[in-house]
C-alpha positions in Angstrom: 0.0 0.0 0.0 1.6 3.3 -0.5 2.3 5.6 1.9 0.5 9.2 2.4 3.8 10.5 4.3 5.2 14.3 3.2 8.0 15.1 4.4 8.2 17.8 7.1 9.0 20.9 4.7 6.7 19.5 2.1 3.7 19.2 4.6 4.6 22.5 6.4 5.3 24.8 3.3 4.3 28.3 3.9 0.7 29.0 2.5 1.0 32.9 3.3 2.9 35.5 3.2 2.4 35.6 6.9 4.1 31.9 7.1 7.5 32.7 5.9 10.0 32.4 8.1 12.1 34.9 8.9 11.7 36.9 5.9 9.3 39.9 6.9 11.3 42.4 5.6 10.2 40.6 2.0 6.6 39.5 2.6 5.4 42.8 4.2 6.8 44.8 1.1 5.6 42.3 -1.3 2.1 42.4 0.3 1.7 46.0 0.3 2.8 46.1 -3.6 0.0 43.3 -4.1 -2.5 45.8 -1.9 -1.6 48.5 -3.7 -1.9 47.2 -7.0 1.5 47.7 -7.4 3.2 44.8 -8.2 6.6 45.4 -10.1 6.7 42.7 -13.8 9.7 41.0 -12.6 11.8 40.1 -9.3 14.6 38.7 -8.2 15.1 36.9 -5.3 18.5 35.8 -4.0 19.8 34.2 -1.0 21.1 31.0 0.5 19.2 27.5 -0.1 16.0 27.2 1.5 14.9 30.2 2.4 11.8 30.9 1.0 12.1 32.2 -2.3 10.1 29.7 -4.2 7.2 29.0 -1.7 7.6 33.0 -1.6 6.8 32.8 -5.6 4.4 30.9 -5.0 2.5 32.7 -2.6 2.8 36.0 -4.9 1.1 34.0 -7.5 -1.9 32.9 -5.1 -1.7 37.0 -4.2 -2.3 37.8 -7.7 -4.5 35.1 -9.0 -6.8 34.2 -5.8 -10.6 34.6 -6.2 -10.8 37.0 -3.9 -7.9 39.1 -5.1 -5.5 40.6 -6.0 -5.1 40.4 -2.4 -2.4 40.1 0.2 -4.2 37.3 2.4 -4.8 34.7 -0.6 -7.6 32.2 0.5 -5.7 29.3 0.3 -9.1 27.4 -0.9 -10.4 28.7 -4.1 -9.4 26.9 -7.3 -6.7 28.9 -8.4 -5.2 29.0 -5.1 -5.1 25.3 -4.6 -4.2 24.6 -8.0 -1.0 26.9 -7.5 0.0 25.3 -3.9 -0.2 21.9 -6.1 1.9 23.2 -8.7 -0.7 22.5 -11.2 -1.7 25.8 -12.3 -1.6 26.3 -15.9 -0.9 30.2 -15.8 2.0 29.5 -13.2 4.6 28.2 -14.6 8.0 27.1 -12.9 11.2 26.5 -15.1 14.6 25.0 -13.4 17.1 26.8 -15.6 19.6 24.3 -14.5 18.1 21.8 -16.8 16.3 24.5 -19.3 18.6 26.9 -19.3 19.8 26.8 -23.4 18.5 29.4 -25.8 16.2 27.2 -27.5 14.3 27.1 -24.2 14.2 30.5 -23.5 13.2 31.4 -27.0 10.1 28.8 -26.6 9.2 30.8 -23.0 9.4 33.8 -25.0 6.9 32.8 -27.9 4.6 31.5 -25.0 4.9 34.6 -23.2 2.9 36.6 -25.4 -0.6 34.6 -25.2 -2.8 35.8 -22.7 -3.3 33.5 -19.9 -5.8 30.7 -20.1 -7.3 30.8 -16.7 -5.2 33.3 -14.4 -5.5 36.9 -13.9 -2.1 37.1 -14.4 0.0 34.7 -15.6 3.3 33.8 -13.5 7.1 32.6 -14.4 8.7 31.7 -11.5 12.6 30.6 -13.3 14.6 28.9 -10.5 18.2 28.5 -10.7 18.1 31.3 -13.2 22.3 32.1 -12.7 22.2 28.8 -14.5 20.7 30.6 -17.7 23.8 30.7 -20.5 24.4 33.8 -21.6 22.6 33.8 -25.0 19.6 32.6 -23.1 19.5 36.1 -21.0 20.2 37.8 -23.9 16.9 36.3 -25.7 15.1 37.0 -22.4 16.5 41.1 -22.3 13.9 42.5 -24.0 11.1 40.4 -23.0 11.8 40.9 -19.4 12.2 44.6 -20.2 8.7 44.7 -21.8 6.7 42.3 -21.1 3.1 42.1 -21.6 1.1 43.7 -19.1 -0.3 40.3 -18.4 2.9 38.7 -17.1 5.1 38.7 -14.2 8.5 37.2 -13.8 10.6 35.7 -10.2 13.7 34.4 -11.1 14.9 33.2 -8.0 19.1 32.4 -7.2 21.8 31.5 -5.0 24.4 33.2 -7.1 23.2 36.5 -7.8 26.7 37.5 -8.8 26.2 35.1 -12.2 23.1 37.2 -13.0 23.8 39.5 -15.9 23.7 43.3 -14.7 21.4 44.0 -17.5 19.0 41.4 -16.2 19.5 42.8 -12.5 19.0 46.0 -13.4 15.6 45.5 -15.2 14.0 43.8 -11.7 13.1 44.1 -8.5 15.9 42.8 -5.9 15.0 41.0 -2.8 17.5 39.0 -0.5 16.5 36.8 1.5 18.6 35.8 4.4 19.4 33.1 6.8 17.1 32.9 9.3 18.6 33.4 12.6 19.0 30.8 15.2 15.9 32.1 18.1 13.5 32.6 15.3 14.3 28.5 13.9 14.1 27.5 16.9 10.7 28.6 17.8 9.4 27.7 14.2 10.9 24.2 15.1 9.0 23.9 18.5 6.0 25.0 16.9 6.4 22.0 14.1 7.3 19.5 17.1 4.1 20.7 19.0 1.6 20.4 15.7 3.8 16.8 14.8 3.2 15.7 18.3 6.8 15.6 18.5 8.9 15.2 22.1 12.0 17.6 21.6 14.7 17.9 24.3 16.1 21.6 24.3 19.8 19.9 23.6 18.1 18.0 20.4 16.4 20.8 18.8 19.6 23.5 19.5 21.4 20.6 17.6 18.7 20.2 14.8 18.6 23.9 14.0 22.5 24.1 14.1 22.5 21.7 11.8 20.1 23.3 9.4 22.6 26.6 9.1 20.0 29.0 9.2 17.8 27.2 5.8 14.2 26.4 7.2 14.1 23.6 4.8 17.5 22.1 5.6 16.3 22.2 9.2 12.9 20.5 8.7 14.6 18.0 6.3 17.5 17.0 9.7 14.4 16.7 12.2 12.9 14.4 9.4 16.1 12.7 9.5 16.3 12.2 13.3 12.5 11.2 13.7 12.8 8.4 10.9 15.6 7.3 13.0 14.4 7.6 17.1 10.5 7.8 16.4 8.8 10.8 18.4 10.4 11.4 21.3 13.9 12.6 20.3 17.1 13.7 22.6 20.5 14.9 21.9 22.1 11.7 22.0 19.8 10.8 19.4 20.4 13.9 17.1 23.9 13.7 17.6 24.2 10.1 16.6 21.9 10.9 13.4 23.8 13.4 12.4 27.9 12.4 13.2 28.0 15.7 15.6 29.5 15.7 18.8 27.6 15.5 21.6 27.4 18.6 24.6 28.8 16.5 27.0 31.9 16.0 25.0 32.5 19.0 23.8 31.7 20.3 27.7 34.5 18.0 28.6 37.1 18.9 25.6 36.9 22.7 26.8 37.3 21.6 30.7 40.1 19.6 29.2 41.5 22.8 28.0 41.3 24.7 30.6 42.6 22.1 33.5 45.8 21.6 31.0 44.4 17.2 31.1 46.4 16.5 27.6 46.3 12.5 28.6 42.5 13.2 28.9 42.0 15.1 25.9 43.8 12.6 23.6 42.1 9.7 25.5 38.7 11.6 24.5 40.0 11.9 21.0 40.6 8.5 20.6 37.4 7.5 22.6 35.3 9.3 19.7 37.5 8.1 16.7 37.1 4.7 17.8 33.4 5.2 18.2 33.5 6.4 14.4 32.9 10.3 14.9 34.8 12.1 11.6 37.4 13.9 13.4 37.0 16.7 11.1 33.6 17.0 12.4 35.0 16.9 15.9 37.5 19.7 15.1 34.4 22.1 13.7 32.4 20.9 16.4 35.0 22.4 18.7 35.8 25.2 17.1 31.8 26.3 17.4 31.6 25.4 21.0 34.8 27.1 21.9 33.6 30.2 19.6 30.2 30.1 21.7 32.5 30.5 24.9 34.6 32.6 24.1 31.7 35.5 22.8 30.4 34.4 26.4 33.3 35.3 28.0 34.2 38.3 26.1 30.8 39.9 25.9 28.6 38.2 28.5 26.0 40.8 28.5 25.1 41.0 25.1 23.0 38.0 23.4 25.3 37.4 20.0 24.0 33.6 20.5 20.6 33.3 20.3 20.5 30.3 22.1 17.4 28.9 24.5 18.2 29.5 27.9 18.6 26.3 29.1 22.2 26.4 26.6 23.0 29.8 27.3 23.4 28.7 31.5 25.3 25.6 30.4 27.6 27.4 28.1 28.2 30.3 30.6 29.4 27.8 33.6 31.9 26.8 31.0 33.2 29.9 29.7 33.6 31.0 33.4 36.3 28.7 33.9 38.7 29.9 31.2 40.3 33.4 30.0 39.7 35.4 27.1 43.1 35.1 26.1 42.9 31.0 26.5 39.6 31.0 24.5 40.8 32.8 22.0 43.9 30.9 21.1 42.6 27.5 21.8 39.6 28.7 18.8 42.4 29.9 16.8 44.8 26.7 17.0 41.6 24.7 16.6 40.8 26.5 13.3 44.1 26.0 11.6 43.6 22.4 12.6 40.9 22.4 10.8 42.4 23.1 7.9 45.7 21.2 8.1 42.9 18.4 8.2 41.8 18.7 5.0 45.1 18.3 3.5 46.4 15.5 5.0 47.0 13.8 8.4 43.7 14.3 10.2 44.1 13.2 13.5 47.8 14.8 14.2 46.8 18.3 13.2 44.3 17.8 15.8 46.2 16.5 18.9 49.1 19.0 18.5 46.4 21.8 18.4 44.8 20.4 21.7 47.9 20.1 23.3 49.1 23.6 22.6 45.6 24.8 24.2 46.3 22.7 27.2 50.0 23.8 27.8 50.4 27.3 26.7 53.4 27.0 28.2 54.8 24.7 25.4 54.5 27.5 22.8 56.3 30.6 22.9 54.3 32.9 20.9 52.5 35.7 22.2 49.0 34.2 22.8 50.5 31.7 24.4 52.1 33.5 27.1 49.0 35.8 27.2 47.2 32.2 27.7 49.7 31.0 30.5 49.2 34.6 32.4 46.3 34.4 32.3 45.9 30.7 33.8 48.3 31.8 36.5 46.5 34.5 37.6 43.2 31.9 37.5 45.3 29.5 39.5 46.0 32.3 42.3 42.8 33.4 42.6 41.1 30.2 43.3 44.2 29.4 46.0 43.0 32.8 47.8 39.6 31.9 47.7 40.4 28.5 49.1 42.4 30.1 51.9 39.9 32.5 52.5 37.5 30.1 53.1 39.5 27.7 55.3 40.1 30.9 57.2 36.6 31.9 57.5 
């Protein structure tokens, strides 16, 4: 029997503009243009990979073509609207340039162009992937985009708006989307796990929407992931299995490492996770970010540069309360090159030598690591006079 299952990004595509994610600074001007009657004949919209600027396409479609409209608030339930959420809408038409990106296609979107549209009020061209267009194929599409008929409006939508001929640029409507920052997926993820019936940890779903890098549908796609794997109820462990990360309590235990100078237990925890089959260039970036997270801490504790839940944000802050500025900063910088003496050869070497230099600033001679090794000594001393004070008191 087949299965009805849509996967989380499918099933929770936005339907509104009010639905995007993180993108208000699009939807609001788009749905004023569409109020206003005022929508421009072709866009562009750039940004990273899942985003929003197709379902965003989309929806200015519905905005343009619902029963009720031209509104801003498409219905979501008349026949052109559902017939444009399906894809199946003969007026709106989406083109990968990727695979139609030649002349000869453009020149048969161009004679098509000029009929009027069969059902639509107006009729739609959303061309994704349109840096993938060659050259003569923008060139055949110049003066159609410069004039088209009143009847048509194009999006051509892009991760690489640098490969988009000025002319064409020029000629459109520019909006960039942008990552979407960490609070706001995390709170679109909750609200996916509440109407999913889903059982998220806080650990689990910071790790889920690190994972998606700030792309809503690379996010949905890693809980996806993680629930074919656990089922509903889903914890860190869990995520960081699924996805080859390292898990808090490791990387909690790598930066207390650090900071206690333990090189026999940092390499014993290297080993511990290479023989448990964590990618040790994972491990390395993994550290990097957590030591990154610490050191912001640590440098600017009263400013929220993380936008991490709570629950992290304590965690993390016990941490980075146990090491200097100076230590944090070199152990993220030796970590760093690491990581890129890994891709070139030896990966667990790079790695070891970087940890241990962290551990023992005093092994090092340049300046952070004497900055390091102050630092530490000045740690040490304080924590004897507290322990004298309180053996006194």
């Amino acid at each position: 029997m087949a299965s009805d299952h849509r996967s989380l990004y499918r099933a929770h595509r936005p339907q509104t503009f009010a639905d995007v994610v993180g993108q208000r600074h699009i939807t609001e001007t788009l749905s004023h243009a569409v109020a206003a009657d005022r929508a421009h004949h072709a866009y562009l919209f750039t940004g990273p990979r899942g985003t929003g600027k197709t379902s965003t396409a989309r929806i200015l479609a519905k905005a343009l073509n619902c029963a009720d409209g031209p509104t801003a608030t498409p219905c979501g339930v008349c026949q052109p609207c559902a017939d444009i959420a399906q894809g199946a809408h003969v007026d709106v038409v989406e083109i990968d340039a990727a695979s139609h990106g030649g002349v000869d296609d453009v020149r048969d979107l161009r004679d098509r162009v000029a009929l009027a549209p069969a059902q639509a009020r107006t009729k739609v061209y959303i061309v994704d992937e349109c840096h993938m267009l060659s050259t003569a194929g923008w060139n055949a599409f110049l003066r159609t985009v410069e004039e088209p008929p009143g009847h048509v409006l194009f999006v051509f939508a892009t991760t690489e708006p640098h490969k988009v001929l000025d002319t064409i640029t020029s000629r459109t409507q520019r909006f960039d989307f942008r990552r979407v920052n960490t609070a706001t997926l995390a709170a679109h993820v909750d609200e996916i796990a509440a109407v999913e019936s889903l059982t998220l940890d806080p650990v689990a779903r910071d790790l889920v929407v690190r994972a998606g890098d700030g792309s809503v549908r690379d996010t949905l796609s890693v809980l996806d992931q993680v629930r074919a794997f656990v089922g509903d109820d889903i914890g860190g462990e869990a995520v960081a299995e699924v996805l080859g990360t390292v898990g808090a309590d490791e990387l909690a235990e790598l930066a207390e490492g650090i900071a206690a100078g333990d090189v026999a237990g940092l390499c014993a925890l290297v080993g511990r996770l290479a023989d448990a089959g964590v990618d040790l260039r994972q491990l390395a970036g993994d550290a990097v970010e957590h030591l990154r997270r610490l050191l912001l801490l640590r440098a600017a504790p009263d400013t929220d540069l993380l936008e991490l839940g709570a629950d992290t944000t304590a965690q993390l802050r016990r941490q980075a309360s146990g090491m200097a500025t100076a230590e944090l900063l070199r152990a993220t910088e030796l970590l760093a090159e690491a990581q890129a003496a890994m891709r070139r050869g030896n990966i667990r070497l790079p790695l070891e030598i970087a940890l241990i230099k962290a551990a023992q600033p005093e092994s090092a001679g340049d300046p952070g690591a004497l900055a390091a090794r102050v630092e530490r000594l000045e740690r040490g001393e304080a924590d004897a006079g507290r322990r004298v004070a309180g053996d006194t008191a």
